[in-house]
Each structure stands twice: as C-alpha cells, then as structure tokens.
C-alpha positions as CSV (number, residue, x, y, z in Angstrom):
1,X,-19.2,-128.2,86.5
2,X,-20.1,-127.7,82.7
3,X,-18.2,-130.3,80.5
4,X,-15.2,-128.9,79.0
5,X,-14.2,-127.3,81.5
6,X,-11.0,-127.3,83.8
7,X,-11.1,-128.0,87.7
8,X,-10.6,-124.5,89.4
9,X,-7.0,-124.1,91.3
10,X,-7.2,-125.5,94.4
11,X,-8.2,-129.3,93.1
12,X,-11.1,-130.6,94.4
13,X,-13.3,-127.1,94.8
14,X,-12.4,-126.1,98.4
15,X,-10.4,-123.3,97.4
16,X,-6.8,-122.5,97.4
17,X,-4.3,-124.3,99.8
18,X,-4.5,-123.0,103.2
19,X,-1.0,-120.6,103.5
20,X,0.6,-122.4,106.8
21,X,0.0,-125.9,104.5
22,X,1.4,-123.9,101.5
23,X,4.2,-122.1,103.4
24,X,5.3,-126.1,104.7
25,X,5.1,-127.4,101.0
26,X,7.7,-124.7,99.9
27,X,9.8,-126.0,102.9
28,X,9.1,-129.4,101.9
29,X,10.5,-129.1,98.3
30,X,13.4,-126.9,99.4
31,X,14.4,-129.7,101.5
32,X,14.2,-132.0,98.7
33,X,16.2,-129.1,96.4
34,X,18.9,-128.8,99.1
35,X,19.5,-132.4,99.3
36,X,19.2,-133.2,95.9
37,X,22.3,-131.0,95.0
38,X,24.3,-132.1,97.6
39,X,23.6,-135.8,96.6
40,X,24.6,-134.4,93.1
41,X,27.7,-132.6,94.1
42,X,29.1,-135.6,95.8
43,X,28.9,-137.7,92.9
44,X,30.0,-135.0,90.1
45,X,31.2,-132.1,91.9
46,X,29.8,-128.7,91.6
47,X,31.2,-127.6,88.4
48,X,29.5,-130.1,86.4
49,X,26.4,-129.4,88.6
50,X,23.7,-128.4,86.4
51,X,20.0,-126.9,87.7
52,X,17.9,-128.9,85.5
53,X,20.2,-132.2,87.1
54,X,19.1,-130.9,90.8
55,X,15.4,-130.3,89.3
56,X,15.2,-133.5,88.2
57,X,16.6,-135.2,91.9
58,X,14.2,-133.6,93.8
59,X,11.2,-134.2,91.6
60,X,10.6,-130.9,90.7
61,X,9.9,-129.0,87.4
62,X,12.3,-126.7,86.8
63,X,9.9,-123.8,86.7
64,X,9.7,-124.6,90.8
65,X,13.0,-124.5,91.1
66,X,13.3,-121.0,88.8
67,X,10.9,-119.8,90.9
68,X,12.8,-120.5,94.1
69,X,16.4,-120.1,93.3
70,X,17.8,-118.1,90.8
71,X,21.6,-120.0,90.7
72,X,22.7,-123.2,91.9
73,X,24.8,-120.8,94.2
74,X,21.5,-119.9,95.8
75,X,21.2,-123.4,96.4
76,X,24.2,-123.7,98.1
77,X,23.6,-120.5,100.2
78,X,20.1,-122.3,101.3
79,X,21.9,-124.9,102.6
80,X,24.3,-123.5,104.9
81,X,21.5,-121.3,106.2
82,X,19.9,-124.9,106.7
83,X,22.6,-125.3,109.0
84,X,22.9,-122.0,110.7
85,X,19.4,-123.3,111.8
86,X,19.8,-126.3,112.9
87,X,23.2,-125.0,115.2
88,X,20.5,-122.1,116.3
89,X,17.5,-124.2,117.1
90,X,18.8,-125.3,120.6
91,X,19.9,-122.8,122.9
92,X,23.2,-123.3,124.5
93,X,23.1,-124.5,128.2
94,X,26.0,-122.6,129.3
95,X,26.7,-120.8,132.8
96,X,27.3,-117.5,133.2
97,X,30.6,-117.3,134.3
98,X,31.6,-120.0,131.2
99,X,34.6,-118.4,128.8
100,X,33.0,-117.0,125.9
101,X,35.7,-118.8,123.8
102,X,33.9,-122.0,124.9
103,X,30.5,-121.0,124.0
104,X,31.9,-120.5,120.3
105,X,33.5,-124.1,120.7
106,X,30.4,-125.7,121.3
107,X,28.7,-123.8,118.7
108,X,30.9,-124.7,116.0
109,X,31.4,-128.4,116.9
110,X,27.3,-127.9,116.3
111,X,28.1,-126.8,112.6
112,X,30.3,-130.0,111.6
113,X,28.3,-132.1,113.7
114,X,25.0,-131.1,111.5
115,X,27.8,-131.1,108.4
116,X,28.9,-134.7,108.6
117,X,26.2,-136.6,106.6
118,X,27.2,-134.0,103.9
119,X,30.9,-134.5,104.2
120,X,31.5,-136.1,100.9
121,X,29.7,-133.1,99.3
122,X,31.7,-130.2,101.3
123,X,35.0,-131.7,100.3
124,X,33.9,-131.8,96.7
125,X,32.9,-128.2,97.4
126,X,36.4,-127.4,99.0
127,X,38.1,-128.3,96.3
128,X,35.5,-127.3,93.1
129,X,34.5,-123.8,94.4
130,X,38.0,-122.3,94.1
131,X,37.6,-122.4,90.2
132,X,34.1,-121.0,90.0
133,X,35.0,-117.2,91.6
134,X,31.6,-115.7,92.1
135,X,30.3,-119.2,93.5
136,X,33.6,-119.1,95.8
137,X,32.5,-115.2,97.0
138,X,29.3,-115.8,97.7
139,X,30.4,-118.6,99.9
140,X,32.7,-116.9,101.4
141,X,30.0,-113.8,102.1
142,X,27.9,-116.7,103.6
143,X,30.4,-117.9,105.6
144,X,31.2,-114.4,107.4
145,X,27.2,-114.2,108.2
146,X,26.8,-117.3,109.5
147,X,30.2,-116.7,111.7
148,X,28.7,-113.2,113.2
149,X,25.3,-115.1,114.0
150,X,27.6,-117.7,116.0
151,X,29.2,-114.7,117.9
152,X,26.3,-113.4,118.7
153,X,24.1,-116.8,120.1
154,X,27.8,-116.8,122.1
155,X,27.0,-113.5,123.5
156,X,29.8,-111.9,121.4
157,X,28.9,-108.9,119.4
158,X,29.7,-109.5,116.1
159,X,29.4,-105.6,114.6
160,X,31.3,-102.3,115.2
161,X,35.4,-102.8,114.8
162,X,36.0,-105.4,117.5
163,X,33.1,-107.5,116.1
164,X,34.2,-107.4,112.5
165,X,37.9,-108.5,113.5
166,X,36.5,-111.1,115.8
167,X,33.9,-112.6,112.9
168,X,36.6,-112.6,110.2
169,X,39.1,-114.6,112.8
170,X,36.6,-116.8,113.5
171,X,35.7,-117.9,110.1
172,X,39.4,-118.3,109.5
173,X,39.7,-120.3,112.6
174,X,36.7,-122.3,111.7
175,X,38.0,-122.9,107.7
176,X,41.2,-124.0,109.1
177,X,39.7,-126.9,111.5
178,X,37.7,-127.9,108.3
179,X,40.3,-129.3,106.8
180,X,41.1,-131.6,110.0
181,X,36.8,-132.3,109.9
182,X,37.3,-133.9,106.8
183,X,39.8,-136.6,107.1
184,X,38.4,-136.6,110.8
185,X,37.0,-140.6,111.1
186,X,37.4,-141.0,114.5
187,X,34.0,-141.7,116.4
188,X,33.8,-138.8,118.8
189,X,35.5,-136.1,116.2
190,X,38.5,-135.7,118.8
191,X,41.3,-134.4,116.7
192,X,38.5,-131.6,115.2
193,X,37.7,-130.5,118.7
194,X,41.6,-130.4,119.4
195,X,41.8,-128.5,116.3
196,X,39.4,-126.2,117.1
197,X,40.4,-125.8,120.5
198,X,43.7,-124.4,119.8
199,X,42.7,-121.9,117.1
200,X,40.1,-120.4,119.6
201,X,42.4,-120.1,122.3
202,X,44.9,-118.4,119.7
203,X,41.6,-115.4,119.2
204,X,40.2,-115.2,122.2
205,X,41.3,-111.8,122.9
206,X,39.2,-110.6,120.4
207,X,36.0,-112.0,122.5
208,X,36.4,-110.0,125.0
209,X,34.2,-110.6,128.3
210,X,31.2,-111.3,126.1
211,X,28.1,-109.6,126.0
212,X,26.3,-112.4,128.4
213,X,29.4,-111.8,130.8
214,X,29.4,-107.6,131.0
215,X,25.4,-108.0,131.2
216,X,25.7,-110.5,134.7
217,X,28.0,-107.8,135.7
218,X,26.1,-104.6,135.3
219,X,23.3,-106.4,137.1
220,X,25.2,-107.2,140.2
C-alpha cells in the first residue's frame, strides 16, 4: 500500500465483513443497546432517559445508535419484541384436547418469567410512561401485537371481530396481573399465576374452541 494512504474498509484487506458475521454484529450491539437502557431506566427512569446516556452504556457511538433507532421509544419497542421472541422460541408442549385458555396461561407466565431480571426497569416504566403520551401509545400499540402473536402460538386467531375483542381482553388481563408480577417475591411466582388464572377464566369465552381444537376436529 503506498504511504499515505488509509487501510481499505474491511481492515486487514480481505474485503468487507462476511453478511451472516455482519447481520450477528448488528444483533450483538442491539443486545448491548437494549440492555443498556434498561440498566439506565432502572436507575433514572425513562423521562430523564437520554439517547446519547444509552449510547454511551452500550459502547456505542451515537451515529450506531442513530442509525439503528430513531427514539428511545424504538428502544423500548426492541425490547419487548426481544421478549415476544424469547416466549416464541419454544413451542408449547401442549395436548390437543388442552383448554385454549391454558395454552395462553403458559404463554404469558413465559412473558414475566423472561421479564423478571428487568423488573426494576418495567416498574420504573409503569409508572414514567404515563407522562410521556406518545412513548405511552406506542407501548400500548406494542403491547396489542405482542398479545395477538400470543393468541395465535395458542391456536387462537387473533384477527376478524372475535380476535380483536379477544387480543384487547387479553392485554387487559395481562396489564392487570402485572401489577401483582411486580410486588410478586415469592420463589415460584404463585400469587401471579393465581392472578392470571382468574382473569383468563373471566375471558375465555372469547377463545372459543381454538384454532388447534376445530382443526383436530375437522380431521376426525
């Protein structure tokens, strides 16, 4: 290389970063982006919460994290699809015949069992995002998604009228046990499931038979 000049992108002359290796770094430092917000939000809450202050705990620039997220409510949004993965990831070992009401049960107790290193932050959250409206409705937007993808892993459809009703009562259902999650310390999270337990039954109707149910049917 002729002196003066700059090392070509890519670092040591092999070229540019090979895209799967690329694709994982991008997961990487949103990992790092995710977590460094919520560290933040538990220790200042998330109106004080600042982009260049999550930038700086994940050891990013901020360019990065302009170029990833475009509000600290994106942020946020990244994270509870975070979780919507992790409850997704494992299918649920259910038998055919089981109520779909307790296929949603175990789903959810999935979503605060993958919430509860992050329990300081989401009660920061639950009392901070009320104040900060467009934060608080893309939350709640959020919330209604991740709800209708919970339905459906159930075998519940979560779209035409029935759906709708039944994703709306279920976020309401799940916001409601929340509250018990977070003063919940017991070891196994009994009072939560009780909680949860007794709004479900309280909905069920709206479930119907379930998609997996009216499916072993037809093929009988």
């Amino acid at each position: 290389m002729p002196k003066g000049r700059s090392q070509p992108p890519g670092g040591n002359g092999n070229g540019p970063p090979h895209p799967a290796s690329a694709a994982q770094t991008e997961l990487d430092d949103r990992d790092r982006i995710i977590d460094a917000a919520l560290a933040c939000i538990s220790r200042r809450g998330w109106r004080r919460l600042s982009l260049a202050e999550i930038a700086g705990g994940a050891g990013v620039p901020i360019l990065q994290l302009y170029r990833m997220y475009p509000s600290k409510a994106a942020v946020l949004s990244d994270f509870f699809r975070r979780i919507d993965e992790a409850v997704l990831a494992i299918p649920l070992d259910s038998a055919p015949d089981e109520r779909p009401r307790d296929r949603v049960f175990d789903l959810l107790m999935r979503r605060f069992d993958a919430l509860t290193p992050h329990r300081a932050a989401i009660e920061r959250l639950s009392r901070d995002l009320p104040a900060d409206p467009l934060a608080a409705l893309a939350a709640g937007a959020g919330l209604l998604r991740s709800m209708r993808w919970m339905l459906e892993a159930a075998g519940i459809p979560g779209e035409g009228l029935a759906g709708i009703v039944a994703v709306k009562l279920t976020a309401a259902a799940y916001m409601a046990t929340m509250r018990t999650w977070l003063r919940d310390e017991s070891p196994d999270l009994a009072p939560t499931m009780a909680a949860l337990d007794r709004r479900l039954r309280g909905i069920e109707r709206w479930y119907g038979g379930g998609r997996r149910d009216r499916e072993a049917t037809a093929s009988t």
